[in-house]
PyMOL Python script that loads the backbone (N, CA, C, O; Angstrom):
from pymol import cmd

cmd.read_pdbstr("""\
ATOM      1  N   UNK A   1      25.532 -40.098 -11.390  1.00  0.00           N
ATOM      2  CA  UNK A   1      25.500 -39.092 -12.427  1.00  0.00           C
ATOM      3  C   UNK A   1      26.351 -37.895 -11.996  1.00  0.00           C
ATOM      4  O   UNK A   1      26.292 -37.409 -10.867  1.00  0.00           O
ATOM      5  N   UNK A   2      27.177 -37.437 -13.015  1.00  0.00           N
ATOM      6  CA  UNK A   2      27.906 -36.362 -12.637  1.00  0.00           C
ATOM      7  C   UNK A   2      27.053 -34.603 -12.924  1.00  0.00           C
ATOM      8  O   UNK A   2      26.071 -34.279 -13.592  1.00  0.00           O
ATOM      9  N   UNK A   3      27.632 -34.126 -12.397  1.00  0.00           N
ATOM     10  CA  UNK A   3      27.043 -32.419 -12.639  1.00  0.00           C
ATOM     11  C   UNK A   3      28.111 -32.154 -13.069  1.00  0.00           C
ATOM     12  O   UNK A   3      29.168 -32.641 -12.670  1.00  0.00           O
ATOM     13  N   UNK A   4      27.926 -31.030 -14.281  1.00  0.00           N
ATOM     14  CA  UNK A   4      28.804 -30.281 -15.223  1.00  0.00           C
ATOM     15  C   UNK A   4      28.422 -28.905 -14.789  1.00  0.00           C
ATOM     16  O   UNK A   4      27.292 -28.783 -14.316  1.00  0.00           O
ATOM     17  N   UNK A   5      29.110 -27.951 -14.867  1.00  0.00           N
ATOM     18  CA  UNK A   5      29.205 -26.258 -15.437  1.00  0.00           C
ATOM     19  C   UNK A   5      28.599 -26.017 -16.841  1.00  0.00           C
ATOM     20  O   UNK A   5      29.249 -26.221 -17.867  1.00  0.00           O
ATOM     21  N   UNK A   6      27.307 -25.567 -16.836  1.00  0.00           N
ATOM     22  CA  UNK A   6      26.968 -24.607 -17.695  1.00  0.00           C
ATOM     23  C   UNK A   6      27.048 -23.511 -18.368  1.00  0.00           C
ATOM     24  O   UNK A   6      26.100 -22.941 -17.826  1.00  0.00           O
ATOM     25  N   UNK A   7      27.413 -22.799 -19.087  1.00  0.00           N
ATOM     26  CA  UNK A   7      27.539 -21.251 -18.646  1.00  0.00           C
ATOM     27  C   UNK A   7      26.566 -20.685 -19.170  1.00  0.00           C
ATOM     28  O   UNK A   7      26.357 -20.958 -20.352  1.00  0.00           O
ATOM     29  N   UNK A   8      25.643 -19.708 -18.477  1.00  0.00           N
ATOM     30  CA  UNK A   8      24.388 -19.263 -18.704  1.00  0.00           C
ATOM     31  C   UNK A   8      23.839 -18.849 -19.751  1.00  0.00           C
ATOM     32  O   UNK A   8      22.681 -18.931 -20.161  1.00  0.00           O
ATOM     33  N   UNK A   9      25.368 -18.096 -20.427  1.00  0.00           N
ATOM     34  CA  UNK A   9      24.930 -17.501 -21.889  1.00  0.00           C
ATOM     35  C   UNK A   9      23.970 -18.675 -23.012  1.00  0.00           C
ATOM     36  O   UNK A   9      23.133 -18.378 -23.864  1.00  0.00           O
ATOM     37  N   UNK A  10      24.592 -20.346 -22.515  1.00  0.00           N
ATOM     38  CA  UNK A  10      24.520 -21.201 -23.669  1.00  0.00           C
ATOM     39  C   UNK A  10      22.792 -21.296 -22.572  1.00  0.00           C
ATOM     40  O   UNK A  10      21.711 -20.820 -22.917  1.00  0.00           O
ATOM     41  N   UNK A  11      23.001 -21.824 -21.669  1.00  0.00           N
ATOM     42  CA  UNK A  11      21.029 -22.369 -21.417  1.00  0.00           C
ATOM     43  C   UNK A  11      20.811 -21.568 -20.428  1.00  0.00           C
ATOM     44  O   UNK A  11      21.792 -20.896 -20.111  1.00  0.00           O
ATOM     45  N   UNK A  12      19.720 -21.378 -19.736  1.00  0.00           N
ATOM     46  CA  UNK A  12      18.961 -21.443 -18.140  1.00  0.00           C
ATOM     47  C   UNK A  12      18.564 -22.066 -17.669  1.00  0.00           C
ATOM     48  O   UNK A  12      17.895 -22.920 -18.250  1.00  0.00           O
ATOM     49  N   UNK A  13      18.688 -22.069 -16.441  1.00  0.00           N
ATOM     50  CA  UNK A  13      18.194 -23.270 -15.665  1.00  0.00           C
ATOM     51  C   UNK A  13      17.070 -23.338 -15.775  1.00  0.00           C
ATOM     52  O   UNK A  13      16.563 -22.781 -16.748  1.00  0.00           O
ATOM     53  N   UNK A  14      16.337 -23.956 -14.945  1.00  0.00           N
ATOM     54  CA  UNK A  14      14.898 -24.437 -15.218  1.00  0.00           C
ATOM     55  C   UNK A  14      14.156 -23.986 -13.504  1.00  0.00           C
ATOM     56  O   UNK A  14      15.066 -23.826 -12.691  1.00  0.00           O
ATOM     57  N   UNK A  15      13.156 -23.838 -13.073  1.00  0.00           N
ATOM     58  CA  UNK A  15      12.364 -23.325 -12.276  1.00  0.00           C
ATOM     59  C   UNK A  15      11.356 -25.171 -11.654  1.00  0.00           C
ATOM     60  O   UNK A  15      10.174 -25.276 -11.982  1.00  0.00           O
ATOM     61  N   UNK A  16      11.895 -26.119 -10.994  1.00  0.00           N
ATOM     62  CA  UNK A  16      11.807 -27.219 -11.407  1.00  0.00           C
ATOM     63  C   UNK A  16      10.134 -26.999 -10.434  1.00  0.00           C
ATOM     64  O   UNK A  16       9.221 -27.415 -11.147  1.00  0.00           O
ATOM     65  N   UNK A  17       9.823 -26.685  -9.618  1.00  0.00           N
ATOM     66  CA  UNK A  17       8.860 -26.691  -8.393  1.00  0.00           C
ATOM     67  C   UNK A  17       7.765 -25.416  -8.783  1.00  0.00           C
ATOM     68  O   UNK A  17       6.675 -25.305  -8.222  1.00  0.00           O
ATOM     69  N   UNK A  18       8.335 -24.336 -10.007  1.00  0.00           N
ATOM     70  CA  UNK A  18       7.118 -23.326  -9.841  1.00  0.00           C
ATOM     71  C   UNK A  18       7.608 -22.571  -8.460  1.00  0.00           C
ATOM     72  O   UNK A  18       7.172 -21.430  -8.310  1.00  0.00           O
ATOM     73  N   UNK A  19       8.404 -23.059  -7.520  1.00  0.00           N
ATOM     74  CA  UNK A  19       8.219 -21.933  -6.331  1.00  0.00           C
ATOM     75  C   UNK A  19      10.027 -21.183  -6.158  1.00  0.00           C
ATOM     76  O   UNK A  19      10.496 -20.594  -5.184  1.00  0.00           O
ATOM     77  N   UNK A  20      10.747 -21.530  -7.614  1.00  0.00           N
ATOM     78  CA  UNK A  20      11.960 -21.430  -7.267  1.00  0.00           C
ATOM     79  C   UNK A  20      12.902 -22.767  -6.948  1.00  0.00           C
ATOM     80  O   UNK A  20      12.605 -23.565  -6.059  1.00  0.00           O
ATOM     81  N   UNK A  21      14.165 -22.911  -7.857  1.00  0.00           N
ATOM     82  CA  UNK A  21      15.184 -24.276  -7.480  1.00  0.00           C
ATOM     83  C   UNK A  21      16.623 -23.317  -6.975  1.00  0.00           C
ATOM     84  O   UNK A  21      16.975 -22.145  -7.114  1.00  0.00           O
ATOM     85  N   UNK A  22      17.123 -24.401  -6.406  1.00  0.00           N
ATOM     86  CA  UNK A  22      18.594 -24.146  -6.185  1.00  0.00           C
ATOM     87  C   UNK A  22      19.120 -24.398  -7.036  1.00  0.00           C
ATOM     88  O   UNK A  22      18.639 -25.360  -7.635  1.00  0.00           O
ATOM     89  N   UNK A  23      20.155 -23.882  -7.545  1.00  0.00           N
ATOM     90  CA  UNK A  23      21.664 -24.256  -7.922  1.00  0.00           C
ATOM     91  C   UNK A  23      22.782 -23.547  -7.547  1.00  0.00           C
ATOM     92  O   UNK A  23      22.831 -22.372  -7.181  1.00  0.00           O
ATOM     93  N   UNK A  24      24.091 -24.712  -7.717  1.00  0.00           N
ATOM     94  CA  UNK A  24      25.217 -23.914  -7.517  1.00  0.00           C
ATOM     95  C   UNK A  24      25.537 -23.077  -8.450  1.00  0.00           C
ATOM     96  O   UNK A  24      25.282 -23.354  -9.622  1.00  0.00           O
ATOM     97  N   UNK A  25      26.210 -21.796  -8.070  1.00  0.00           N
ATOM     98  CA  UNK A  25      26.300 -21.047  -9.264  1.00  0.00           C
ATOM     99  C   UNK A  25      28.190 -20.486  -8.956  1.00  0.00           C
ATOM    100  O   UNK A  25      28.945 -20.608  -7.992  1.00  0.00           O
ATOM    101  N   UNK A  26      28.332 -19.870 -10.329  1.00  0.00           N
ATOM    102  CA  UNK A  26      29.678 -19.200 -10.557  1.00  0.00           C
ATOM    103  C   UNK A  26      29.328 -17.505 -10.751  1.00  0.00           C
ATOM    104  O   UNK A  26      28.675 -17.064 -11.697  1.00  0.00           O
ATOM    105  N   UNK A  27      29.907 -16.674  -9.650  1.00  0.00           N
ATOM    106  CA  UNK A  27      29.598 -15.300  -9.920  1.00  0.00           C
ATOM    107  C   UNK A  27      30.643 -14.839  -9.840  1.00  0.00           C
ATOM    108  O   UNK A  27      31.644 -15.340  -9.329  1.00  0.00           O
ATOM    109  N   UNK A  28      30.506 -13.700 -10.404  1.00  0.00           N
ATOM    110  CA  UNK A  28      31.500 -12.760 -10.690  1.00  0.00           C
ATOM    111  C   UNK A  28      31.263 -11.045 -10.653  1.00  0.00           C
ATOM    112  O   UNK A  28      30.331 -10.581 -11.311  1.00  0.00           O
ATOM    113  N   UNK A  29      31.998 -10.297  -9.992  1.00  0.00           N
ATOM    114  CA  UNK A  29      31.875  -9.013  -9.410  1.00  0.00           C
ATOM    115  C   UNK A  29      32.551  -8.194  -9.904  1.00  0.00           C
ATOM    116  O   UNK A  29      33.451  -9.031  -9.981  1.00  0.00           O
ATOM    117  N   UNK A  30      33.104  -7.118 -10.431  1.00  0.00           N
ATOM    118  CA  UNK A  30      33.707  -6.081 -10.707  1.00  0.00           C
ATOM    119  C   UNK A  30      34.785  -6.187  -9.490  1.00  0.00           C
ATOM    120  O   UNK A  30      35.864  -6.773  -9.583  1.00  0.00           O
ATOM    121  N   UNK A  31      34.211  -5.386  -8.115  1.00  0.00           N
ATOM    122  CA  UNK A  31      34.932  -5.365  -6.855  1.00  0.00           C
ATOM    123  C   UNK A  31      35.446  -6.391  -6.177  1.00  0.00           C
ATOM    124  O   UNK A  31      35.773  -6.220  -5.003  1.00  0.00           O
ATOM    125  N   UNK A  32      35.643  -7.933  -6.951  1.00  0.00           N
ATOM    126  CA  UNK A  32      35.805  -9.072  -6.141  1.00  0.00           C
ATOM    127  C   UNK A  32      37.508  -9.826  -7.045  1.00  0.00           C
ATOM    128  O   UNK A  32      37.524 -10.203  -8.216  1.00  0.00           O
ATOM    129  N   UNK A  33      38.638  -9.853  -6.162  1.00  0.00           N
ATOM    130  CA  UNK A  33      39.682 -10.274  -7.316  1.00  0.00           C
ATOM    131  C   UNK A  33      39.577 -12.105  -7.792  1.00  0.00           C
ATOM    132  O   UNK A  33      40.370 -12.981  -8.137  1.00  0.00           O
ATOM    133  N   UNK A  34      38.168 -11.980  -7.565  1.00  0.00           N
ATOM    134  CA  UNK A  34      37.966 -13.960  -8.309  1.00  0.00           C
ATOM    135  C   UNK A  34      36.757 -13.856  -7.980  1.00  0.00           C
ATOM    136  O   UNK A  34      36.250 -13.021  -7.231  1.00  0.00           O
ATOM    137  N   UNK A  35      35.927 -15.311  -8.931  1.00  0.00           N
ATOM    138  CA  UNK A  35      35.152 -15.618  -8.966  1.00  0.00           C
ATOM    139  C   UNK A  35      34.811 -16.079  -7.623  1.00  0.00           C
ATOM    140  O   UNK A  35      35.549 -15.919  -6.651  1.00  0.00           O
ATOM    141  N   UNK A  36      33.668 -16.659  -7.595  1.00  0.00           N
ATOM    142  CA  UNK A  36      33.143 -17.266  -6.254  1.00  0.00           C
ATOM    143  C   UNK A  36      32.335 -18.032  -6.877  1.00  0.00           C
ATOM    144  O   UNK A  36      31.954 -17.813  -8.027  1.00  0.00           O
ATOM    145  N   UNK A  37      31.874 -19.342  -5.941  1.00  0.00           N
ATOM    146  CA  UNK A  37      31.098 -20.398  -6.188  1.00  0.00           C
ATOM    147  C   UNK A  37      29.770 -19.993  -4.722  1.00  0.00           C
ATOM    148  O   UNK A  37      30.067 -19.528  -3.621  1.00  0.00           O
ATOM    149  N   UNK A  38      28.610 -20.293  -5.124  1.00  0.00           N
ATOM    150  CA  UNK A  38      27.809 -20.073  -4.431  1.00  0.00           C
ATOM    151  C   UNK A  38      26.330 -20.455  -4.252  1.00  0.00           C
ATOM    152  O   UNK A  38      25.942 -20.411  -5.419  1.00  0.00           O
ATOM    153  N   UNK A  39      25.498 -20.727  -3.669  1.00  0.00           N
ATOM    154  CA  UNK A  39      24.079 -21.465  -4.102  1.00  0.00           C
ATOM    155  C   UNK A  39      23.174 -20.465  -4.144  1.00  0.00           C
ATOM    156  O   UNK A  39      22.940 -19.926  -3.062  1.00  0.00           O
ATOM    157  N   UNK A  40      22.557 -20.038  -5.169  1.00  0.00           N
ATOM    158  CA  UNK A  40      21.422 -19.367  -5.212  1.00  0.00           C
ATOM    159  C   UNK A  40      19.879 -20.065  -5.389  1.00  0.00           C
ATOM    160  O   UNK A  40      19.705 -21.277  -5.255  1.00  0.00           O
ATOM    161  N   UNK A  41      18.888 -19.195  -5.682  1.00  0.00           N
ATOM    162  CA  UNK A  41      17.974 -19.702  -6.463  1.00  0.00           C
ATOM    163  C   UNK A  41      17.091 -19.354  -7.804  1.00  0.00           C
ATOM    164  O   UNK A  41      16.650 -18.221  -7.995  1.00  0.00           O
ATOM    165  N   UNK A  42      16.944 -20.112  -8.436  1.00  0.00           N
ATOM    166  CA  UNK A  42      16.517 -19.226  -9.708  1.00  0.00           C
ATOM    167  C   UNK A  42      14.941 -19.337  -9.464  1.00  0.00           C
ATOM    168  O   UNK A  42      14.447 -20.328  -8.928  1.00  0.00           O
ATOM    169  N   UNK A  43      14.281 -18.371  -9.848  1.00  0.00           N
ATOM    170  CA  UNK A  43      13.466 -18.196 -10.041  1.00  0.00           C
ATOM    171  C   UNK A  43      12.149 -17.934 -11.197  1.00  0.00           C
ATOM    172  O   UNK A  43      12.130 -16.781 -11.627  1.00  0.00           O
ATOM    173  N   UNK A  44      11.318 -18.639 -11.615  1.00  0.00           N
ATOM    174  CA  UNK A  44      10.505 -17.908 -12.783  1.00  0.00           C
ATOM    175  C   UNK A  44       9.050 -17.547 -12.211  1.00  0.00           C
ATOM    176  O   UNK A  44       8.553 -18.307 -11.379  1.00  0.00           O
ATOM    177  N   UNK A  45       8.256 -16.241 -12.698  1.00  0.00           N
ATOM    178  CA  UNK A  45       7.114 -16.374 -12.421  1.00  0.00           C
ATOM    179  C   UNK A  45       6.497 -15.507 -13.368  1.00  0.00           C
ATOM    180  O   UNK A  45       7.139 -14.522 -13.733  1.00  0.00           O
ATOM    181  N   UNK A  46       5.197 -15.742 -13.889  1.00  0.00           N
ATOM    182  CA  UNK A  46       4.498 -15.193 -14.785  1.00  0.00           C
ATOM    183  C   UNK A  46       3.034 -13.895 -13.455  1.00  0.00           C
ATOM    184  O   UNK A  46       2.188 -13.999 -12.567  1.00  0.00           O
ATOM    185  N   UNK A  47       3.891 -12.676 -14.509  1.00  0.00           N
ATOM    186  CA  UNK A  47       3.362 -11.682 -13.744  1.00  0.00           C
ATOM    187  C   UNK A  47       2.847 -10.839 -15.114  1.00  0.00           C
ATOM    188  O   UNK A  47       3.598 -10.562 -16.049  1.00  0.00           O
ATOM    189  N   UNK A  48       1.422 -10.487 -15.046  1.00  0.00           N
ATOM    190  CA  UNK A  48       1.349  -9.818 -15.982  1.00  0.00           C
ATOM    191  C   UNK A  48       0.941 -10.467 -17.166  1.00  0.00           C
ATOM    192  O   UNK A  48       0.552  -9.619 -17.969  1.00  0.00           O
ATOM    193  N   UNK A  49       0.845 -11.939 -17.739  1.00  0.00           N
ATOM    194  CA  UNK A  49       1.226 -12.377 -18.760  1.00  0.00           C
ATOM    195  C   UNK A  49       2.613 -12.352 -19.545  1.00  0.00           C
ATOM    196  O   UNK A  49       2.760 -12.418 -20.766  1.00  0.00           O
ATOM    197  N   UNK A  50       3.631 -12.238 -18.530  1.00  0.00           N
ATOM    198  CA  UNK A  50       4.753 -11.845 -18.805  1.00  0.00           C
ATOM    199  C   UNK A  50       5.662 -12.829 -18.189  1.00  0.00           C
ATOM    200  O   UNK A  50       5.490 -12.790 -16.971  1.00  0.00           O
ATOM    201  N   UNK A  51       6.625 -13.759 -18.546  1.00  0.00           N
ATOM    202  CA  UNK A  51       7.478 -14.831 -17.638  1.00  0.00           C
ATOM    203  C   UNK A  51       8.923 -13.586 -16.896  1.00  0.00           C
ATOM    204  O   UNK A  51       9.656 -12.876 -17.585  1.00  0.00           O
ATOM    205  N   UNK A  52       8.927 -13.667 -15.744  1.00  0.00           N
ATOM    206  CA  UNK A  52      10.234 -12.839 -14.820  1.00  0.00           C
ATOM    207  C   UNK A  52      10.630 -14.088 -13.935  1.00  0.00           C
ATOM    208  O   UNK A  52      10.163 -14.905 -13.142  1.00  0.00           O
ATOM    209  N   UNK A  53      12.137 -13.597 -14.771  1.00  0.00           N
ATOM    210  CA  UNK A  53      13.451 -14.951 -14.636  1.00  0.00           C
ATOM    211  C   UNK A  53      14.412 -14.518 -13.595  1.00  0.00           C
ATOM    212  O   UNK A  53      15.265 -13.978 -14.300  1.00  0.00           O
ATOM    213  N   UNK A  54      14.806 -14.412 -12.435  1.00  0.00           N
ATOM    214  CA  UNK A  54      16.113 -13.940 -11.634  1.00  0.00           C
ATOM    215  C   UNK A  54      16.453 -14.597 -10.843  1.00  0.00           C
ATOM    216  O   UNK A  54      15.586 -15.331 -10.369  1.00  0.00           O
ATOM    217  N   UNK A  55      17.869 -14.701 -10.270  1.00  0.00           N
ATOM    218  CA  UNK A  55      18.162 -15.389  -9.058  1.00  0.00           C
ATOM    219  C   UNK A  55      17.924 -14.486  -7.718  1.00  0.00           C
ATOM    220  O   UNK A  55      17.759 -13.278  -7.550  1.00  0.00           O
ATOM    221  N   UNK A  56      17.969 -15.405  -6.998  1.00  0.00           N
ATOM    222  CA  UNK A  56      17.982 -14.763  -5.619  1.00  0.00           C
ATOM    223  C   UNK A  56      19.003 -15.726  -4.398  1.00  0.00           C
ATOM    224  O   UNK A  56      19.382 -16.893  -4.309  1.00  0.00           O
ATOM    225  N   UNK A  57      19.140 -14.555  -3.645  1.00  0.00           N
ATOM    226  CA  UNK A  57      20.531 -15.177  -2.243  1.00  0.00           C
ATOM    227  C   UNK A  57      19.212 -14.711  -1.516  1.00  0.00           C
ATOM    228  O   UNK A  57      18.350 -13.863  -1.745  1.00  0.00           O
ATOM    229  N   UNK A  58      19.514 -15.913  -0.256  1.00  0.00           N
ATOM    230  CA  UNK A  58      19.153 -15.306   0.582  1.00  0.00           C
ATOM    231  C   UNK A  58      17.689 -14.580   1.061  1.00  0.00           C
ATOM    232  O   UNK A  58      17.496 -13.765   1.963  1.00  0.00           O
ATOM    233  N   UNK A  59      17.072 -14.978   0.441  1.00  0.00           N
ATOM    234  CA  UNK A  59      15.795 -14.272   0.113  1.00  0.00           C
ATOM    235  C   UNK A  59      15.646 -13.124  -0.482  1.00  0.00           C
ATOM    236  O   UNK A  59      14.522 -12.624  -0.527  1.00  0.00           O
ATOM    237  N   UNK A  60      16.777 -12.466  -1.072  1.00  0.00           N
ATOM    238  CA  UNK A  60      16.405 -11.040  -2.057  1.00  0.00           C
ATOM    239  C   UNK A  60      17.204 -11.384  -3.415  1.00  0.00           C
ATOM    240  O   UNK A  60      18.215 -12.082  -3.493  1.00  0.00           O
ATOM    241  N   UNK A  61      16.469 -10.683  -4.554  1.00  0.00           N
ATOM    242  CA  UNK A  61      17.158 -10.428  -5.447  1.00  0.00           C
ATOM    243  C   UNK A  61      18.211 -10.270  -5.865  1.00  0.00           C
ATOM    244  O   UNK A  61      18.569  -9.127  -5.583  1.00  0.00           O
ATOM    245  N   UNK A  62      19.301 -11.048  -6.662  1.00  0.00           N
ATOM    246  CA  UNK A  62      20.878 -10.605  -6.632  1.00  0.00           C
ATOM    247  C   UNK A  62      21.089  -8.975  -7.140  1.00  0.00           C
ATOM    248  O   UNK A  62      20.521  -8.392  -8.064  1.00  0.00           O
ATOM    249  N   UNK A  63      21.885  -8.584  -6.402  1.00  0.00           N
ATOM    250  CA  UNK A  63      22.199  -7.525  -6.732  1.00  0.00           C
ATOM    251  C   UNK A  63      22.780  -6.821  -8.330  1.00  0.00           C
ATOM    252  O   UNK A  63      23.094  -7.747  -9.077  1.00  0.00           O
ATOM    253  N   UNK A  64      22.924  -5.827  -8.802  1.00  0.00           N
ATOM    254  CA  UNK A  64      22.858  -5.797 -10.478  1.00  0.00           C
ATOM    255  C   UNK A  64      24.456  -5.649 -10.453  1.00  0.00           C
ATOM    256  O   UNK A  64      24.983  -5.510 -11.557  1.00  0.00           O
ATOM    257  N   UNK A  65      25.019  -5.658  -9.690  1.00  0.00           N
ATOM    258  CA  UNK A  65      26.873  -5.875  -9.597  1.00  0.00           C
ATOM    259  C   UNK A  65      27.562  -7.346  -9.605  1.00  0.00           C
ATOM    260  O   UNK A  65      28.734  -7.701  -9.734  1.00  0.00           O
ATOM    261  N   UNK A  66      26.114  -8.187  -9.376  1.00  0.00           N
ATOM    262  CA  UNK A  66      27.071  -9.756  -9.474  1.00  0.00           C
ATOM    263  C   UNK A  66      26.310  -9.944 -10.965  1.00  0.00           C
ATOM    264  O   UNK A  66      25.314  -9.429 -11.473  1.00  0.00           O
ATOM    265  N   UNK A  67      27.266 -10.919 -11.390  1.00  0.00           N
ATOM    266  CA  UNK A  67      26.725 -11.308 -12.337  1.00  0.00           C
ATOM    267  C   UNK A  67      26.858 -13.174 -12.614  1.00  0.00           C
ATOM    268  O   UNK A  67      27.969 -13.697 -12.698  1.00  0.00           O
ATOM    269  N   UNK A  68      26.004 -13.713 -12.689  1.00  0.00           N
ATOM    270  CA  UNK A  68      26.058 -15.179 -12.361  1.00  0.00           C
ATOM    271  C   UNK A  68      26.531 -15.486 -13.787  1.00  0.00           C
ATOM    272  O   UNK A  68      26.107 -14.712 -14.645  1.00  0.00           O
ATOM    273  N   UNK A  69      27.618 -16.828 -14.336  1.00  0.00           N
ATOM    274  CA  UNK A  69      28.494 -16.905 -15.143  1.00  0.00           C
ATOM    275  C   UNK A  69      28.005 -18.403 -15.602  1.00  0.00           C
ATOM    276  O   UNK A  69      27.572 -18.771 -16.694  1.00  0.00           O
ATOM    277  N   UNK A  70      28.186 -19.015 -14.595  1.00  0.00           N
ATOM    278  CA  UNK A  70      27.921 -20.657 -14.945  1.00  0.00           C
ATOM    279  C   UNK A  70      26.989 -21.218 -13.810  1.00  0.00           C
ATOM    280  O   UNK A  70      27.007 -20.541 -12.782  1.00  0.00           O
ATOM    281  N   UNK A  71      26.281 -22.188 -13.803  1.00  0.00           N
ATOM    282  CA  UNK A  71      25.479 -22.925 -12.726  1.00  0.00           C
ATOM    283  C   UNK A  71      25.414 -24.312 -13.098  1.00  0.00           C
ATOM    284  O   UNK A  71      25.582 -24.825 -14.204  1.00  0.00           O
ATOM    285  N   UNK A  72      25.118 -24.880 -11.886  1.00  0.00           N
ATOM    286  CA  UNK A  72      25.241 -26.766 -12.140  1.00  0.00           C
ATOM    287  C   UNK A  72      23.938 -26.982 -11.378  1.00  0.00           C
ATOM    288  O   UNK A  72      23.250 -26.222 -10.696  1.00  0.00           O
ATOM    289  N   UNK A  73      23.836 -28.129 -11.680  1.00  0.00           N
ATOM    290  CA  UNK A  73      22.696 -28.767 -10.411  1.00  0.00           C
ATOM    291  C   UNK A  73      23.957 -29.250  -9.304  1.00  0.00           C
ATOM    292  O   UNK A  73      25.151 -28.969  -9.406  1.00  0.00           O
ATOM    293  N   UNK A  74      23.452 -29.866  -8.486  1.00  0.00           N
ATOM    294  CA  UNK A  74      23.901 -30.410  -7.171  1.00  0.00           C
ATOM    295  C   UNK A  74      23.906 -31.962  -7.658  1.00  0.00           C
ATOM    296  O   UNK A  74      23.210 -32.801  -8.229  1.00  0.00           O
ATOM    297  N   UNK A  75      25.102 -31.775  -7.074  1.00  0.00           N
ATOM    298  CA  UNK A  75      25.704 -33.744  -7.166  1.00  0.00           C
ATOM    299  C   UNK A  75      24.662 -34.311  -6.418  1.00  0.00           C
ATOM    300  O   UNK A  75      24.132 -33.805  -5.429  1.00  0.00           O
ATOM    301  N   UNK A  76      24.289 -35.827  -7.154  1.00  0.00           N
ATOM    302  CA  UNK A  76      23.058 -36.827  -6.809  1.00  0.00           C
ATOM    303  C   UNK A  76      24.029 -37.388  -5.320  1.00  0.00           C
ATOM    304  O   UNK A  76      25.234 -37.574  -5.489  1.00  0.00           O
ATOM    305  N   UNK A  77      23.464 -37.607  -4.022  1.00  0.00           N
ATOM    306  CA  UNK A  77      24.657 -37.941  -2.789  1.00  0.00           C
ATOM    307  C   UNK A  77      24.743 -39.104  -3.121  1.00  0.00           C
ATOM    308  O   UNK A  77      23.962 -39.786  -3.784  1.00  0.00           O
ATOM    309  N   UNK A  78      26.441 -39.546  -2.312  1.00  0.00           N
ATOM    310  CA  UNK A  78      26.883 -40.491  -2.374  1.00  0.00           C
ATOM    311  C   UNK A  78      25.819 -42.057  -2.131  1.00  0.00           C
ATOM    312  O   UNK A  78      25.179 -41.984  -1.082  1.00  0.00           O
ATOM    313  N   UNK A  79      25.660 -42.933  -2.664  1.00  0.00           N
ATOM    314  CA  UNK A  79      25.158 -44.299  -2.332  1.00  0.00           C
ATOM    315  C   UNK A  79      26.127 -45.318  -2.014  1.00  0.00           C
ATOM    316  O   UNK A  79      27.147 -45.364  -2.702  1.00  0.00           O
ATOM    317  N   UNK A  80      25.930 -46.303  -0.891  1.00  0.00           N
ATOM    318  CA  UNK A  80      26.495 -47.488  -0.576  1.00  0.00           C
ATOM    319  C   UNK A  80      25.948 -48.397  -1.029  1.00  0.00           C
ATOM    320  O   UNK A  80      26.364 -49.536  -0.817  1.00  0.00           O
TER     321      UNK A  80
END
""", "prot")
cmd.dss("prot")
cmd.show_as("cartoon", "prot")
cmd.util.cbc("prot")
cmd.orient("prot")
């Protein structure tokens, strides 16, 4: 199965575990002269009676200067 580019505006990813998923993502910076490809994680959690959706690097919150553009899942690995 292949992985495609999304771009966020059209869906969101999905939160597959409840504790946070990976995906590769496409970000983009004001201060950066190109995009970058990169793995974050998205996150959902109901706080409040309220669902809170964000990615995170690294263990913190992305910063409010990147802005994530497109995301894929991760290619299924190669089989012999």
């Amino acid at each position: 199965m292949e992985s495609r580019w999304i771009r966020i505006s059209d869906q969101e990813p999905k939160d597959l575990s409840g504790h946070g998923s990976y995906y590769l993502v496409t970000v983009r910076c004001d201060t950066w002269d190109r995009n970058i490809t990169m793995v974050m994680k998205w996150c959902e959690q109901i706080i409040d009676g309220e669902i809170r959706k964000r990615w995170e690097w690294e263990g913190k919150t992305k910063a409010e200067d990147l802005e994530v553009t497109y995301w894929s899942k991760f290619p299924l690995p190669a089989v012999d």
